[in-house]
C-alpha positions as CSV (number, residue, x, y, z in Angstrom):
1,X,20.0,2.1,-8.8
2,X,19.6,4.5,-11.9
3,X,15.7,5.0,-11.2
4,X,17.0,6.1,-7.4
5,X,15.1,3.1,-6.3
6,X,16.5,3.7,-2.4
7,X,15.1,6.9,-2.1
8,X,11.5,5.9,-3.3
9,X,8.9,5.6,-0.9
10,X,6.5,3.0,-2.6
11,X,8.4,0.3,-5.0
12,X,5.4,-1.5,-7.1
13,X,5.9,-4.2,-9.2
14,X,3.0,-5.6,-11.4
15,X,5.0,-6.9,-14.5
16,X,3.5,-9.9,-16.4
17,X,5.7,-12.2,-14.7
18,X,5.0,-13.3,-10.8
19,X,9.0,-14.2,-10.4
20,X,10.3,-10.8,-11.3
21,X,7.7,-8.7,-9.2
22,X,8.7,-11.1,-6.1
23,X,12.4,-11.0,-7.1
24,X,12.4,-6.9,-7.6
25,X,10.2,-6.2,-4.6
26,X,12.7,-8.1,-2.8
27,X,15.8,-6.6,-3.9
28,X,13.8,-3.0,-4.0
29,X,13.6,-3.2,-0.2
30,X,16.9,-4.7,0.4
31,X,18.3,-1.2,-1.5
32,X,16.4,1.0,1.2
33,X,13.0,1.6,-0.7
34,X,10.6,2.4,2.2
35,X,7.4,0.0,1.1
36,X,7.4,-2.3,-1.7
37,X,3.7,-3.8,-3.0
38,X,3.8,-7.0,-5.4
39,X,1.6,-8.5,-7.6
40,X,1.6,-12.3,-7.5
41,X,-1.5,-14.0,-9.9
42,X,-0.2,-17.3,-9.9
43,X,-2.3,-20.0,-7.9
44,X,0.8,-21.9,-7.2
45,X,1.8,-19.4,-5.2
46,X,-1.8,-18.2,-3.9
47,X,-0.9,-20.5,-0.4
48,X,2.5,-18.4,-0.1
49,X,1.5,-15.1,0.3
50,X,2.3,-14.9,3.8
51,X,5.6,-16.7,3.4
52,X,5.9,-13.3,1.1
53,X,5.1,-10.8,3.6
54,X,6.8,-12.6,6.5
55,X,9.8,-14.2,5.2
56,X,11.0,-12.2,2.2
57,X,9.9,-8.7,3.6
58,X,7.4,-7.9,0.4
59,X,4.9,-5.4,2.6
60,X,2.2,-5.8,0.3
61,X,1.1,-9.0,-2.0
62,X,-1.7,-8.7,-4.2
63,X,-3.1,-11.3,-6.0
64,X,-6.0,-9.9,-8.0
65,X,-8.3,-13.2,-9.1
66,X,-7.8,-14.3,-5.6
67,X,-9.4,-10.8,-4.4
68,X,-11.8,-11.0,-7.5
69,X,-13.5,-14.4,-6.0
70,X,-13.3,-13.5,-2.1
71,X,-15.3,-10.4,-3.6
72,X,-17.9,-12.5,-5.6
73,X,-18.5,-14.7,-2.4
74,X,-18.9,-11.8,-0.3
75,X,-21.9,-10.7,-2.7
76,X,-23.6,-14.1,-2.8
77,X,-26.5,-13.4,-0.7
78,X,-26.0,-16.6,1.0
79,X,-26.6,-16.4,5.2
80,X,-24.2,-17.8,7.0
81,X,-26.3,-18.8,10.1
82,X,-24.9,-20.4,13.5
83,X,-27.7,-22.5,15.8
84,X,-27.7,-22.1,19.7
85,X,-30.1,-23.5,21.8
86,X,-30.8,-26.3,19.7
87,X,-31.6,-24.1,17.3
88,X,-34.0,-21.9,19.2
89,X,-31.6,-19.5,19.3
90,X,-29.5,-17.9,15.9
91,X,-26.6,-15.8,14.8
92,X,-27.2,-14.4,11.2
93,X,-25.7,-12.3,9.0
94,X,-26.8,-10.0,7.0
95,X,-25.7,-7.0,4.5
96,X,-27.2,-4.0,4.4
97,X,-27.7,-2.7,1.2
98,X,-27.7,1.2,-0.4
99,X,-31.4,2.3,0.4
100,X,-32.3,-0.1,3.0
101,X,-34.5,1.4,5.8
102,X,-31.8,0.1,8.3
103,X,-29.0,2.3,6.2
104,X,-27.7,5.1,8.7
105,X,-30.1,4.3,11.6
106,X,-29.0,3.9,15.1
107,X,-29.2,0.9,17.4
108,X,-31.1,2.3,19.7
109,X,-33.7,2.8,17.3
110,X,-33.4,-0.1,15.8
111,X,-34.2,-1.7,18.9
112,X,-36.5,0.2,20.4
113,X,-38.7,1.3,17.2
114,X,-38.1,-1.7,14.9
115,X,-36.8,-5.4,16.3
116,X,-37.0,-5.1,20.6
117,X,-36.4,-8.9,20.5
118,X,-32.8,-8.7,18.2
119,X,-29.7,-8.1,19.3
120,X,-26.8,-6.8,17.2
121,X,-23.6,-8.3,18.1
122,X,-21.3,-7.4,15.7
123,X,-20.8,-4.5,12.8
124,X,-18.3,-5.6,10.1
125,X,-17.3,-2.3,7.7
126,X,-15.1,-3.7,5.6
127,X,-12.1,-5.2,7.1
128,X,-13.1,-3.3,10.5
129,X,-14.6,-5.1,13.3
130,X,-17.2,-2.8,15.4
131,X,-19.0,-4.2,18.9
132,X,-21.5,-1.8,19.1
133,X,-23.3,0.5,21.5
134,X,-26.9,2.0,21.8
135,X,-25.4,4.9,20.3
136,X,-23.7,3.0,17.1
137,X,-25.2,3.4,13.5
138,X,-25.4,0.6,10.7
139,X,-24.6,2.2,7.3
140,X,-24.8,0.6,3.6
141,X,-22.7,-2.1,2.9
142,X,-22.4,-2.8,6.8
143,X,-22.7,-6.7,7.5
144,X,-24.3,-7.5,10.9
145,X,-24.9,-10.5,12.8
146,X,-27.6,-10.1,15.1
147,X,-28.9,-12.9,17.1
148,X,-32.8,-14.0,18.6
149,X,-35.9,-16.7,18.2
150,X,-36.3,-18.7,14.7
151,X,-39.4,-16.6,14.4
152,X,-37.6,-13.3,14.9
153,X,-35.0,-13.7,12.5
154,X,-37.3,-14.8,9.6
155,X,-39.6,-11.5,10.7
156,X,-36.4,-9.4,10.3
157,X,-35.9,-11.1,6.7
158,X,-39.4,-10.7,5.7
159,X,-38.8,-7.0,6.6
160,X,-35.8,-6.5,5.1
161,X,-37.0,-8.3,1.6
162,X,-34.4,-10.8,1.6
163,X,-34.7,-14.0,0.7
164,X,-35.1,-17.1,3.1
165,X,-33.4,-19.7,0.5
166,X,-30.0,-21.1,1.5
167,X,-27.6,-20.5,-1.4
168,X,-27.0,-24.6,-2.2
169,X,-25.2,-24.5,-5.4
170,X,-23.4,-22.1,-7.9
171,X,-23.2,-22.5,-11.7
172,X,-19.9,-20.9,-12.7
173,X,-19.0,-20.7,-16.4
174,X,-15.4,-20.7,-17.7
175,X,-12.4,-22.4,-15.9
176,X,-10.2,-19.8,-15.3
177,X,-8.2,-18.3,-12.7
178,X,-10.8,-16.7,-10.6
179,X,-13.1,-19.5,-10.8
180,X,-10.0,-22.0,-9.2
181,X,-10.0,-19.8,-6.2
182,X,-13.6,-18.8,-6.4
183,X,-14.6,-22.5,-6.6
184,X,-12.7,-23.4,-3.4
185,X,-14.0,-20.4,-1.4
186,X,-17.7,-22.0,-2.2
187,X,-16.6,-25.7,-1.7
188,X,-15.6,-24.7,2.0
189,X,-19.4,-23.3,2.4
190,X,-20.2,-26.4,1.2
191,X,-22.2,-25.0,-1.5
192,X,-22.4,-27.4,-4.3
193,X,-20.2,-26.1,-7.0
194,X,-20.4,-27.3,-11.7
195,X,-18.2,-25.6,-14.1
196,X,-18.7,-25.4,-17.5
197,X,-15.4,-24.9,-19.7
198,X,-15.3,-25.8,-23.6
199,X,-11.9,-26.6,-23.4
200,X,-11.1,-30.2,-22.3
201,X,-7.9,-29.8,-21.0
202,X,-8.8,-26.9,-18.8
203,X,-12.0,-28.9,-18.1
204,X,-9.3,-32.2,-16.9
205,X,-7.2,-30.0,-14.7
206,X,-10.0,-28.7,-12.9
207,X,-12.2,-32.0,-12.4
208,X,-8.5,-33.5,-10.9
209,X,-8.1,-30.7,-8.7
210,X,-11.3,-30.2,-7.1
211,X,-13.3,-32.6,-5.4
């Protein structure tokens, strides 16, 4: 009440401890503070985050290893790739990186100058969704999922430089917080996942936790 908490616009609590940042971001909004942002690190609460947002009325929850991991996983250059067809047909994804020859071209070029027998379904820029037109460009850091013929796709790779290999396994070193949730994010891809930690107990927790 002192620090005029009910008059500020952003609350944001990021002490050491997860209980008073959920407690005060709590009681901050209850007071009148406009928007209140949390940090919450703790894996056993990485499962209630939306419980957080929905039920105690924190607007924002942030749990930094957790964002950390989903952030490593997104730069794995590992394709996730669905079959149609029985398999003669493919949705791929892709990212685009700074200074590739696709960065700020449009997709009526792309089409008509570079891959007539691709389609691109779907532009992903950042957390934004785009279903493109002839008139749309991809930019760096873009992911796309185009679609076409085994034999199309692996030209478009070839052109691009990228790699063909299926990411099958990670070697992750240190058991600590972002490699729990980094570890899980990779065990859903199915990507085969060893961790090396010097200390045995760490090492025991994590061998009894994930498959």
């Amino acid at each position: 009440m002192e620090a005029e908490v009910p008059k500020a616009d952003v609350f944001i609590a990021v002490t050491e401890k997860d209980e008073i940042n959920i407690i005060s971001s709590v009681i901050a909004k209850k007071l009148g503070a406009k928007y209140t942002i949390a940090r919450v690190r703790s894996t056993d609460y990485s499962s209630q985050l939306n419980f957080m947002t929905e039920s105690l009325g924190i607007d924002l929850v942030i749990n930094p290893e957790l964002e950390a991991a989903k952030n490593i996983k997104q730069n794995i250059e590992a394709l996730n790739v669905e079959n149609f067809l029985d398999g003669r047909l493919k949705l791929v994804e892709f990212r685009i990186d700074r200074g590739s020859p696709l960065d700020n071209i449009s997709l009526f070029d792309f089409k008509q100058k570079h891959f007539p027998n691709l389609l691109v379904c779907i532009i992903k820029r950042g957390e934004k969704v785009i279903i493109p037109s002839g008139n749309s460009h991809i930019r760096a850091n873009d992911r796309i999922y185009i679609t076409g013929s085994n034999n199309e796709i692996i030209k478009f790779q070839d052109a691009l430089g990228k790699d063909r290999r299926k990411i099958k396994s990670a070697f992750i070193i240190g058991a600590g917080i972002i490699t729990h949730y980094l570890a899980q994010e990779l065990l859903k891809d199915k990507i085969t996942v060893k961790i090396v930690e010097m200390n045995p107990e760490k090492a025991n927790k994590f061998s009894e936790y994930l498959p």
